[in-house]
Structure formats: C-alpha cells, structure tokens
C-alpha positions as CSV (number, residue, x, y, z in Angstrom):
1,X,-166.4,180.0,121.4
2,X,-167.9,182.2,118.7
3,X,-169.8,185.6,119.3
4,X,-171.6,188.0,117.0
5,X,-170.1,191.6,115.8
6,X,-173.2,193.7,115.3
7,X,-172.2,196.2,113.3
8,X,-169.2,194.5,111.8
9,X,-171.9,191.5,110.8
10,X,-170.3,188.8,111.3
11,X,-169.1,186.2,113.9
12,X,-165.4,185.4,115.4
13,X,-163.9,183.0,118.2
14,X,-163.6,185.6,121.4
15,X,-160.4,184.1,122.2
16,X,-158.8,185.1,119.2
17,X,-159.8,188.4,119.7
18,X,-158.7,188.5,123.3
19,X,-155.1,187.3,122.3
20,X,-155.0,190.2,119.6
21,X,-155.9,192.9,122.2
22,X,-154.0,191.0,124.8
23,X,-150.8,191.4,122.3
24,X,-151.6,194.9,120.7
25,X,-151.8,196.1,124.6
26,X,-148.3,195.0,125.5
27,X,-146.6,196.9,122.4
28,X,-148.5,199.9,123.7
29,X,-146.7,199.5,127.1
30,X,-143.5,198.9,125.1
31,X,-143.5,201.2,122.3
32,X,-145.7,203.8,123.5
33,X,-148.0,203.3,120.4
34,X,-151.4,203.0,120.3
35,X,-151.2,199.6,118.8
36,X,-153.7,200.8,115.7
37,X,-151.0,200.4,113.2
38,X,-151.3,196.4,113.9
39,X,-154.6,195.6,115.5
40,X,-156.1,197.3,112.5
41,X,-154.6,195.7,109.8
42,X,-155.2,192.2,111.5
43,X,-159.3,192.8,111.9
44,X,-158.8,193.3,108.1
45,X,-157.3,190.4,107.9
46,X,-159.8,188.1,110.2
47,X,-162.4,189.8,107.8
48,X,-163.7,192.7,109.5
49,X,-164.5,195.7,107.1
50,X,-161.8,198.3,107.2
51,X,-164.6,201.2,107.7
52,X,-165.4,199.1,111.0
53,X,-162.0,198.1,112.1
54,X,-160.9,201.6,111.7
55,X,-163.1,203.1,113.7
56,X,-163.3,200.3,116.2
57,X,-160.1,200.2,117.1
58,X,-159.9,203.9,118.2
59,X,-161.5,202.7,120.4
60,X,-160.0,199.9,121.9
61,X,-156.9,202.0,121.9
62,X,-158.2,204.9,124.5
63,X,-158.5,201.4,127.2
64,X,-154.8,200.6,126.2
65,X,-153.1,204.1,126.3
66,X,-155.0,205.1,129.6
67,X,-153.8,201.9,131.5
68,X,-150.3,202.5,129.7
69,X,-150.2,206.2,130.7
70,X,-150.8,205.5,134.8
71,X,-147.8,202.9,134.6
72,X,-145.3,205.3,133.4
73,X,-147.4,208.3,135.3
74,X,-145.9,206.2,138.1
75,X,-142.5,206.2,136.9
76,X,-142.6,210.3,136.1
77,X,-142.0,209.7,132.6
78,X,-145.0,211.8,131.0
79,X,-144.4,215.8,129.9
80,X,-148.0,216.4,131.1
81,X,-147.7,220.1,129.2
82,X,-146.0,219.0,126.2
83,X,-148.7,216.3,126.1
84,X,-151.1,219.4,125.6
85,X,-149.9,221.6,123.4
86,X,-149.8,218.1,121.1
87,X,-153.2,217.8,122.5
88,X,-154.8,221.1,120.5
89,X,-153.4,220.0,117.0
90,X,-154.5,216.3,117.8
91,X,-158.1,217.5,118.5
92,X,-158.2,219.8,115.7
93,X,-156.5,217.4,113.4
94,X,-158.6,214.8,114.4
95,X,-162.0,216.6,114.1
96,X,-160.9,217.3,110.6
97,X,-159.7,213.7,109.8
98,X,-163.2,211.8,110.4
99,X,-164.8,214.4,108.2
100,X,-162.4,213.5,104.9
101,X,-162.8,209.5,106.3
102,X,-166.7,210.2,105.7
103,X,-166.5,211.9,102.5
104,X,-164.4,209.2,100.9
105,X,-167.1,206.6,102.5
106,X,-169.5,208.8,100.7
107,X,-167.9,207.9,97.0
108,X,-166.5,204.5,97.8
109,X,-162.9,204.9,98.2
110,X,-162.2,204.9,101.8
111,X,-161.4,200.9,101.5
112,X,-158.7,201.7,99.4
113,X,-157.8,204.7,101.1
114,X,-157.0,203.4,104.6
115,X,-154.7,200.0,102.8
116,X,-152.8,202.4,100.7
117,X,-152.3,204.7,103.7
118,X,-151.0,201.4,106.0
119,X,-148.7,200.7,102.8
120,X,-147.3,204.5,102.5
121,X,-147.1,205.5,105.9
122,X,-145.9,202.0,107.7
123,X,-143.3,201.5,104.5
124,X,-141.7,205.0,105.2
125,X,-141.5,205.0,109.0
126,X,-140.7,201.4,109.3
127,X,-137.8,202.0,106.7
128,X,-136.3,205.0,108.8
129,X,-136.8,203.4,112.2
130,X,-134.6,200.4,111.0
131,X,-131.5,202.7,109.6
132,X,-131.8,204.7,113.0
133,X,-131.8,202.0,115.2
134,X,-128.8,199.9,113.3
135,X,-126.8,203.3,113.5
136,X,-127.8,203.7,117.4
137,X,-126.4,200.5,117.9
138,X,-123.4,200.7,116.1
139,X,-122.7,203.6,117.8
140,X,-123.2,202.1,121.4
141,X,-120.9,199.6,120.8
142,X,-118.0,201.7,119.2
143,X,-118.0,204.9,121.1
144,X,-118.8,203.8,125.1
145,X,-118.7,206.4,127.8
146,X,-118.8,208.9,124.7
147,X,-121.3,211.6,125.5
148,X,-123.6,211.9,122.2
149,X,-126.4,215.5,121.8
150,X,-129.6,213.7,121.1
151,X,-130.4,216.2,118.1
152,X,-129.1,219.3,116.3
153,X,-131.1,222.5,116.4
154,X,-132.1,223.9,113.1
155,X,-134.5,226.6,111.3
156,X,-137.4,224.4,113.1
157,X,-136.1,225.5,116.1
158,X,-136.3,229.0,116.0
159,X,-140.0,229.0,115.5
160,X,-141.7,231.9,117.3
161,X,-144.3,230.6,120.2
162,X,-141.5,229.4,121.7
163,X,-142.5,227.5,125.5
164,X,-140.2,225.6,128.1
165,X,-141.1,222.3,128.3
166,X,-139.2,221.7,131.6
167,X,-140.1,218.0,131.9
168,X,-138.5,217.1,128.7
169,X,-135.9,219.7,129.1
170,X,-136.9,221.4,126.3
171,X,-137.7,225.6,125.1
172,X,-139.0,225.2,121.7
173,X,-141.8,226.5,119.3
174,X,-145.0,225.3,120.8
175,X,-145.8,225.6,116.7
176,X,-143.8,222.1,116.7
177,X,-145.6,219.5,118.8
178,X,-148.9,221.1,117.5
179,X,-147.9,220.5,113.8
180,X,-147.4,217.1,115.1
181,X,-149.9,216.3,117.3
182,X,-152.3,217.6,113.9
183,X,-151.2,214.9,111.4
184,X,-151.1,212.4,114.5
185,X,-155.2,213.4,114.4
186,X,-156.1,212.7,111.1
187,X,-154.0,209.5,111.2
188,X,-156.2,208.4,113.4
189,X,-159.2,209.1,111.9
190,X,-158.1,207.3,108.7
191,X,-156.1,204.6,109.8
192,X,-157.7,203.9,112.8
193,X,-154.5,204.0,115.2
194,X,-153.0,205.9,117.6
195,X,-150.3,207.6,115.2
196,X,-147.8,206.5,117.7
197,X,-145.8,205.0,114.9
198,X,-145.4,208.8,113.7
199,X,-145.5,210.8,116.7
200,X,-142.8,208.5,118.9
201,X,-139.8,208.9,116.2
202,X,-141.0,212.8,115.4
203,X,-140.9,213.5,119.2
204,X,-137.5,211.8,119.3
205,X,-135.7,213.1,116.1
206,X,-137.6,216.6,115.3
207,X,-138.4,217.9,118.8
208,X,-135.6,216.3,121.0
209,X,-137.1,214.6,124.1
210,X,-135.4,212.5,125.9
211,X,-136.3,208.8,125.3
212,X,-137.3,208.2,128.9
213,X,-140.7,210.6,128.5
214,X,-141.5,210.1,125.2
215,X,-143.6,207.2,125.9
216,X,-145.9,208.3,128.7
217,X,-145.7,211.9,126.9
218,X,-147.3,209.8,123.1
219,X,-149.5,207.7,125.2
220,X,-151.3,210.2,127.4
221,X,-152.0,212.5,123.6
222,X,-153.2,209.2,122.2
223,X,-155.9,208.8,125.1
224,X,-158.0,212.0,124.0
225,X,-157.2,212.4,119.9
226,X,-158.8,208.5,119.5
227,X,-161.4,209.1,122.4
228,X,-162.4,211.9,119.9
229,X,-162.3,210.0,116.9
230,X,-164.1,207.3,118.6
231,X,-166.8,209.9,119.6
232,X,-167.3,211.5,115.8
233,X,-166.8,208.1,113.8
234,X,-169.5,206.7,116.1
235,X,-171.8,209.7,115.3
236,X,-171.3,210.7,111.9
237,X,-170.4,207.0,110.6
238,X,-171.9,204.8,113.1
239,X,-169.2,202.3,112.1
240,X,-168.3,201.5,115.7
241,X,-168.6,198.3,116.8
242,X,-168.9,198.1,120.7
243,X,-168.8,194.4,121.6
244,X,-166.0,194.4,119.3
245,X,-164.1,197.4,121.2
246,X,-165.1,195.9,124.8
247,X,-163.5,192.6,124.1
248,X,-160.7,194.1,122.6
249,X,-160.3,197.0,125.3
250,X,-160.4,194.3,127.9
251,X,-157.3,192.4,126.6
252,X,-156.0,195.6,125.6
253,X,-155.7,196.5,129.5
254,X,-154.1,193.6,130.6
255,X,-151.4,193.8,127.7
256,X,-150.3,197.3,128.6
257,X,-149.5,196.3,131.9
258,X,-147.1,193.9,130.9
259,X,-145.9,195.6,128.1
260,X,-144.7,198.6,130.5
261,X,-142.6,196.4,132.8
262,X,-141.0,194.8,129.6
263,X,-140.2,198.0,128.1
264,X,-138.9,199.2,131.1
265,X,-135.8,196.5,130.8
266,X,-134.7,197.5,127.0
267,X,-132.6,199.9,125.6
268,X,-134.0,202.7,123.3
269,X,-132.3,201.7,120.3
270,X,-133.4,198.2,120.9
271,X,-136.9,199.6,121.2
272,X,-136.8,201.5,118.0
273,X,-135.3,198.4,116.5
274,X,-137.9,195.9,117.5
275,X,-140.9,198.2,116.4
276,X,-139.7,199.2,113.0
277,X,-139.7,195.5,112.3
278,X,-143.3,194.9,113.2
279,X,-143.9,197.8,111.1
280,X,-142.3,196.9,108.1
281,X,-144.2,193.5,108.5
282,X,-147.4,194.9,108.8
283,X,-146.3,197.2,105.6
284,X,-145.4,193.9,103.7
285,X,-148.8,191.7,103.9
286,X,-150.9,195.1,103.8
287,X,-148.6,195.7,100.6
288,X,-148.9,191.8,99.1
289,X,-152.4,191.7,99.7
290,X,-153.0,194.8,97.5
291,X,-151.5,193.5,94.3
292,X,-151.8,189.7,95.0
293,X,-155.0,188.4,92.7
294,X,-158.0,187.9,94.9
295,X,-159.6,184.7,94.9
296,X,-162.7,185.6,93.4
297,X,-162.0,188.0,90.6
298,X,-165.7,189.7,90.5
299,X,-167.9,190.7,93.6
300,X,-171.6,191.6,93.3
301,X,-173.6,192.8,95.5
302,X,-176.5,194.6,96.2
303,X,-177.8,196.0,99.8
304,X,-181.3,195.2,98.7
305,X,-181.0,191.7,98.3
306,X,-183.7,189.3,99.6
C-alpha cells in the first residue's frame, strides 16, 4: 500500500515507513537518542530529499523522545534541572542552526552539507564509543567488585556558574551542559536528529552523570530543541513534510515503548557497545555512497519544466 509525500513529492509503501519509525523508536527507548542519526540517513536512502528528511524527522523525533521520556519519568531516571540548563544552549543553538541550514539551501550546498556532516560526526563518535565500550568491558570482567570513579575532574570543572545538579549527583559549571546542549541544537537543525549520538557520551564522559539518568535526562532536552527546529524549518523552509512525520511519529511511539523495557535489561557498556556499531554503519553507507560513481553521471533539471 503506497501513499503520497506532499512535499517530499513522491510516493512510498506506508508499511515500510511504519517499520522504520517502529525501529528508530525502540533505539530511542534504548539509547536515549533521538533516532535522527539513522532515520535520516535511511529517508535518504528510500529517496527522500535530504532538505525534507532533515527537517521531517525532527519531527518525528519530538513523538519518540516524549513517549521515551514518561517511561523513564516513571522509573526517576530524568535530571529534570540539568535537562534545562541543556535546554537554554539547545534553544539558542538550535535557533541559530536552521538559520545556517537555510543559507546553505540558499547557494545549493546544504545536500552536501548534511552527508558530509553524517560522515564526520557519525565516523568520530562511532569510533570513540567502540574503544570505550571494549575497555568498559574488559574492565568488568577483570576487576569485579572493584569500585571504579566514573570520570576525573579537570580545568572544565572548575568553571565558574557552578550549580548542584542533585539528581545526577553532580556541582558543576552550568557553563558545561549549556555548551553542550548548544552544539546538540544546531545538530539538529543540520542533521535532522536529536544529537543524542553527541549529547549521551558528552553527558557520560565530560560532565559525569551516572548512566542510570542520562537517558531520561538526553531524551526530555531532545523533546523541545527538535520541537523547535521542527517549528522554524517548517516556517522559514517549509520543508516539512507532515504525513511523512505523522506516519513516522506513530511508529515512532510504539517503538520507544519497547525500546525502554529492553534497555532497561542491558548493561551500560553493552549499551554504548551496541550503538556505536549502528553508528559506524550508518557512517559507512553514508560514506560509500559519497564517493561510489552514481548511476547516472549527469542530472539536468529545470523547475520550469512543462
């Protein structure tokens, strides 16, 4: 069963799309990522225009961090005050990321833009999430019962601003999470995702929360940062498709649902593990695709034709 994308112009099988929210959803529940940094890359693939998948999928992920957010609400594992000092530099970041993603629009880049940012961003992360989570696990298995500090204070530390994050057992720079929270923003403006492929090892390795809270904590700044995007992209751009995003949101939903109870039942290294290989996957055909020789070697086209 086929249905028509307005605005993306084209038509797909509505089951195909349900699955990919369906899927995307669950490693939002798992990870605590918005899901972006995969459901993005596939509308690419299924033919959807990057300017239009981008923006789309902000989205569809606001329908799969809100459901997300209430499981592990449920569970006390969101900072809700952490979640808004990240909050300011997302908004801010954000606002200023949809108005670089229209200026490249503007002199035909942003195409190229958002892949090479996918390649860049997912290659890096990916790459340091793997070495992190082979150490983690060596490290269970050779040192049980040995009690381990999660990170080392440094310079970053000492930050002025400083605010007790009691929640994540925390009293730190509120400078920090904002910095973060910022480039999470424009992520998401460019990319299209959630930034919780950034924002889950930074909240882990720079700022120090406990595991247990950094998923609710991602998920519930993800919520607002792509409800803004969603908001500017779909008035400065009008590159939002909404049957697109409805379909999506609704498998989206469901997904998280299950993806919390499963995430619930591994270990954090395991976690980390798991999503650093889906991101260097994504990295790889985003990558291959770039330098692989297209089919048809010229395009022309015209937005006047008859």
């Amino acid at each position: 069963m086929h249905i028509y994308l307005p605005i993306a112009e084209m038509s797909v099988n509505i089951f195909l799309l349900l699955g990919m929210g369906t899927g995307v959803g669950m490693l939002s529940g798992i990870f605590g990522v918005g899901g972006g940094f995969l459901m993005t890359p596939l509308l690419i693939f299924i033919g959807v225009a990057p300017v239009v998948a981008v923006a789309t999928e902000a989205n569809q992920i606001v329908a799969s961090s809100v459901s997300g957010v209430l499981a592990h609400w449920r569970r006390h594992n969101v900072d809700f005050k952490m979640g808004f000092v990240l909050l300011v530099g997302g908004l801010l970041g954000s606002t200023i990321g949809v108005w670089l993603f229209k200026l490249l629009r503007d002199i035909g880049q942003i195409d190229l833009v958002i892949k090479l940012s996918f390649v860049l961003f997912l290659g890096i992360i990916g790459a340091l999430m793997a070495v992190e989570s082979i150490r983690a696990i060596r490290r269970s298995r050779s040192s049980v019962g040995q009690r381990r500090k999660l990170h080392q204070h440094n310079w970053l530390h000492g930050l002025p601003f400083k605010m007790r994050f009691r929640r994540s057992k925390l009293y730190i720079s509120a400078l920090l999470p904002a910095t973060i929270g910022f480039v999470v923003g424009i992520l998401a403006a460019i990319m299209g995702v959630g930034g919780g492929f950034f924002m889950v090892p930074a909240m882990i390795y720079v700022l120090g929360m406990p595991t247990s809270v950094v998923v609710g904590t991602s998920l519930f700044q993800i919520i607002f940062v792509t409800a803004n995007v969603t908001f500017l992209q779909a008035y400065q751009n009008q590159t939002v498709d909404i049957v697109l995003a409805l379909i999506l949101m609704t498998g989206g939903v469901v997904g998280a649902q299950i993806g919390t109870r499963v995430g619930g039942r591994l270990k954090g290294e395991h976690l980390r593990g798991l999503l650093a290989t889906l991101v260097l996957g994504v990295c790889g055909k985003l990558g291959f695709d770039l330098v692989v020789e297209p089919a048809d070697l010229y395009s022309i086209g015209s937005g006047d034709e008859s």
